[in-house]
C-alpha positions as CSV (number, residue, x, y, z in Angstrom):
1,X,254.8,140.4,36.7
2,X,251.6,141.5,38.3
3,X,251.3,141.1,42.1
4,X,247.8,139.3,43.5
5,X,245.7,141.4,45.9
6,X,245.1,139.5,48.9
7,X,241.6,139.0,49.3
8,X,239.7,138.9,52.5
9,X,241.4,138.2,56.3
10,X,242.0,134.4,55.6
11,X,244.8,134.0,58.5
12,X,244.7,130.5,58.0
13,X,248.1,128.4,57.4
14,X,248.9,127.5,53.7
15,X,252.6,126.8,53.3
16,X,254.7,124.6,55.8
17,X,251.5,123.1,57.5
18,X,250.4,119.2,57.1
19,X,247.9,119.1,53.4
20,X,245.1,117.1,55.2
21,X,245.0,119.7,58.1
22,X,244.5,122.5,55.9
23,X,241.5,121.1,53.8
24,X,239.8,120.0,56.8
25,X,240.4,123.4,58.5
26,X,239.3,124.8,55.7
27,X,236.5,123.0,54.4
28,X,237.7,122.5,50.8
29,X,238.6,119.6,48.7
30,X,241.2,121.5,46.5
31,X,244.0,123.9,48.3
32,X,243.1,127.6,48.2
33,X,246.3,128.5,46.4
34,X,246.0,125.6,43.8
35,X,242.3,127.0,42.9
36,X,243.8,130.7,42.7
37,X,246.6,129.2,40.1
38,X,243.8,127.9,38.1
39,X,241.1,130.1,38.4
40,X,244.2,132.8,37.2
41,X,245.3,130.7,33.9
42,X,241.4,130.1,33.1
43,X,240.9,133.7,32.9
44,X,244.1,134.9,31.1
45,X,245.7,131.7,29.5
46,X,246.0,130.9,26.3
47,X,243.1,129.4,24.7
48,X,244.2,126.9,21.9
49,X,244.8,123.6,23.8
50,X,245.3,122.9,27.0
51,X,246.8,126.2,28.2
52,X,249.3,126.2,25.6
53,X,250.1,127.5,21.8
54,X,250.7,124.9,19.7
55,X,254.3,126.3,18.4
56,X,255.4,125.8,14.4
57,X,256.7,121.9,13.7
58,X,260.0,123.7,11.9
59,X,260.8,125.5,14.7
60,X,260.4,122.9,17.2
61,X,262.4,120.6,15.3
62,X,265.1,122.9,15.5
63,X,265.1,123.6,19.0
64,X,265.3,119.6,19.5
């Protein structure tokens, strides 16, 4: 697994600190770490569907 650079000086609070503070500190309607997770998976997710593979009907059956 590939570790994310921090990017900038951002010293703000993310984790253990109240949701509604944090997006009115920092002016943003979506949480900085829940854009990162997205903005990752956007640019090296799987294409076909909605971030997924759709896997072989045989197989699946067989895992069920």
């Amino acid at each position: 697994m590939r570790r994310v650079r921090r990017r900038g000086g951002n010293k703000e609070k993310v984790f253990g600190c109240d949701l509604l503070e944090h997006l009115t500190a920092s002016c943003q309607e979506v949480p900085q770490v829940l854009r990162s997770c997205s903005e990752f998976i956007e640019q090296h997710g799987i294409v076909d569907g909605i971030y997924r593979l759709s896997g072989v009907s045989s197989n699946i059956q067989k895992l069920r």
